[in-house]
C-alpha positions as CSV (number, residue, x, y, z in Angstrom):
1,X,0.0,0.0,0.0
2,X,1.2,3.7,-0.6
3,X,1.9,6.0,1.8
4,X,0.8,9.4,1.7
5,X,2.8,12.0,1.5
6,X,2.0,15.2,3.6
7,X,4.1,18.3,2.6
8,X,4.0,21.2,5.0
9,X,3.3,24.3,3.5
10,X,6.6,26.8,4.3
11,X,4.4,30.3,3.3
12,X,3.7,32.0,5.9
13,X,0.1,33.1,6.6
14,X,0.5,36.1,8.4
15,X,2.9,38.4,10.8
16,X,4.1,36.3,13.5
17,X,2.7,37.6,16.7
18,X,6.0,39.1,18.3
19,X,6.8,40.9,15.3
20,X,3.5,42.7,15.7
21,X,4.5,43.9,19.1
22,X,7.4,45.1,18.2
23,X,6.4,47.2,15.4
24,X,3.0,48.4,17.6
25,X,5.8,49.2,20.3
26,X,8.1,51.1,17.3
27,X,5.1,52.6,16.5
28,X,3.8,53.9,20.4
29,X,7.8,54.9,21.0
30,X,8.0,57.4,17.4
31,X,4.2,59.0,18.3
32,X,5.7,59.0,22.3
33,X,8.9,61.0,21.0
34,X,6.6,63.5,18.6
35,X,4.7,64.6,21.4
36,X,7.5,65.1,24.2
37,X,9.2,67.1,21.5
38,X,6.1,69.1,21.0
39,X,5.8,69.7,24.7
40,X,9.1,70.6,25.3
41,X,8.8,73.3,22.2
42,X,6.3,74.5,23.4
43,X,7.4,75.2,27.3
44,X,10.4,76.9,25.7
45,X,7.8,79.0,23.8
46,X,6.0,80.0,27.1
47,X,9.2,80.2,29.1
48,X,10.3,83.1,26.5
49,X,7.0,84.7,25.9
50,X,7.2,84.7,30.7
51,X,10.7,85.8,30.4
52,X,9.5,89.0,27.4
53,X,6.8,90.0,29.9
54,X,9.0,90.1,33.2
55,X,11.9,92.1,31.2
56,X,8.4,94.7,29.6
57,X,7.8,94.7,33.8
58,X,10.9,95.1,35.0
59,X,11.5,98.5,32.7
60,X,8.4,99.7,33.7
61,X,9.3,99.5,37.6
62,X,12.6,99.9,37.2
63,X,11.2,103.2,35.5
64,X,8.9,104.7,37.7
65,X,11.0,103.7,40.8
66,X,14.2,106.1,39.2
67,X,10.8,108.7,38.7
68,X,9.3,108.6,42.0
69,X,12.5,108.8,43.8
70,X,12.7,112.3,45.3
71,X,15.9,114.0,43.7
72,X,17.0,117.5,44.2
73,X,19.8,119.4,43.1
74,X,20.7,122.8,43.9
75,X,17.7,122.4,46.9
76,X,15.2,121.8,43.2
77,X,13.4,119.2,42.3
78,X,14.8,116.7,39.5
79,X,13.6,115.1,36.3
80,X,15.1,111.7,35.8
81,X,15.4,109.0,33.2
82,X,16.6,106.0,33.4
83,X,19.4,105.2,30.7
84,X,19.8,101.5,31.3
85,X,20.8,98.7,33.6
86,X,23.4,96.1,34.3
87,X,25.4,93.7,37.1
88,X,29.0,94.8,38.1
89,X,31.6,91.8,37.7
90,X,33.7,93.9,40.5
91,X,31.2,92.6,43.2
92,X,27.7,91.7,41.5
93,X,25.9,94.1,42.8
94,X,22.5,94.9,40.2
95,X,22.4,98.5,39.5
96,X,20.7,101.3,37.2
97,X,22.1,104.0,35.6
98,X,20.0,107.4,34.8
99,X,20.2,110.7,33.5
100,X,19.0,113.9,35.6
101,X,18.4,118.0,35.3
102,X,16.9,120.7,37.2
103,X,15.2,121.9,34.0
104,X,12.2,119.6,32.2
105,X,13.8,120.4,28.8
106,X,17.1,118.2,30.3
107,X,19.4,121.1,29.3
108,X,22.9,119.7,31.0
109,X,22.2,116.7,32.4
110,X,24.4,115.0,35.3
111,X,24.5,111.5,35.0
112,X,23.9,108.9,38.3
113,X,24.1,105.5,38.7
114,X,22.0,103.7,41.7
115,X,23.2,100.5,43.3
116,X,20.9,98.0,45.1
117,X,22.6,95.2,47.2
118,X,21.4,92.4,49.9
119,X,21.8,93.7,53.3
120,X,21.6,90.5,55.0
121,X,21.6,92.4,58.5
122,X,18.2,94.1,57.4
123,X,16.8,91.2,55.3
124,X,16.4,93.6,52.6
125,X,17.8,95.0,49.7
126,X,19.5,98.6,50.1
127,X,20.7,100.8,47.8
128,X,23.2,103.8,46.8
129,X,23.7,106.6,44.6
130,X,27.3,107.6,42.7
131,X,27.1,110.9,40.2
132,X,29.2,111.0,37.4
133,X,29.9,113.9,34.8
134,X,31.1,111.1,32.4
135,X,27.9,109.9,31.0
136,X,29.7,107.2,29.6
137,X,31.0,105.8,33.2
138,X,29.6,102.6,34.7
139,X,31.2,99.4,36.1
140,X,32.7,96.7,33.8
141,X,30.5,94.1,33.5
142,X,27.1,92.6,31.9
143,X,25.2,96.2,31.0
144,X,22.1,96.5,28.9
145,X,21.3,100.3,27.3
146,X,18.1,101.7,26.9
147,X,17.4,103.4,23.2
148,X,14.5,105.2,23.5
């Protein structure tokens, strides 16, 4: 009597199953990736649109601060602008430079700088004044000019 032959059929009918899981996982890992990358893009975005609105702040304080101070000169009354800002590499100390005159037109104007530092005996920050008829004077270090 013959025997029957059975042949095994070497095709394969589909995707193994742990190939599948490694291409789902492939697939969760790239769409994982996309969105950190979004994320992080955009918390750099807010960080320096937070970072734009505290500087806009800061020259507006910064500003009326050097304005509401009471200056006098010659026993009158001062107009001040501020002229910019910067940190002294001589000791760190944060500190604003401005522009004053006796007159509102600001016909010869003297020039100032005002320091604030940490007074750790106060818990506070203090601050003090140098003039200067060098409008060009100010400590070495980071300084950022105000164009107006």
């Amino acid at each position: 009597m013959a025997k029957k032959i059975h042949k095994k059929s070497t095709a394969l009918s589909g995707i193994r199953p742990s190939v599948g899981i490694i291409i789902t996982l492939a697939v969760a890992l790239i769409i994982s990736v996309i969105i950190n990358v979004i994320s992080v893009t955009q918390l750099k975005t807010n960080e320096s649109n937070l970072v734009s609105e505290k500087v806009a702040i800061f020259d507006h304080l910064a500003e009326s601060y050097i304005r509401d101070m009471n200056f006098m000169a010659n026993d009158q009354p001062v107009y001040t602008q501020m002229t910019g800002y910067g940190v002294s590499d001589e000791d760190g100390v944060f500190y604003i430079t401005f522009d004053f005159a006796t007159e509102p037109t600001g016909e010869n104007p003297r020039h100032g700088i005002l320091y604030f530092q940490w007074d750790a005996e106060h818990g506070a920050y203090g601050h003090a004044y140098s003039y200067h008829d060098d409008a060009s004077y100010r400590p070495d270090g980071i300084y950022y000019r105000i164009v107006e």
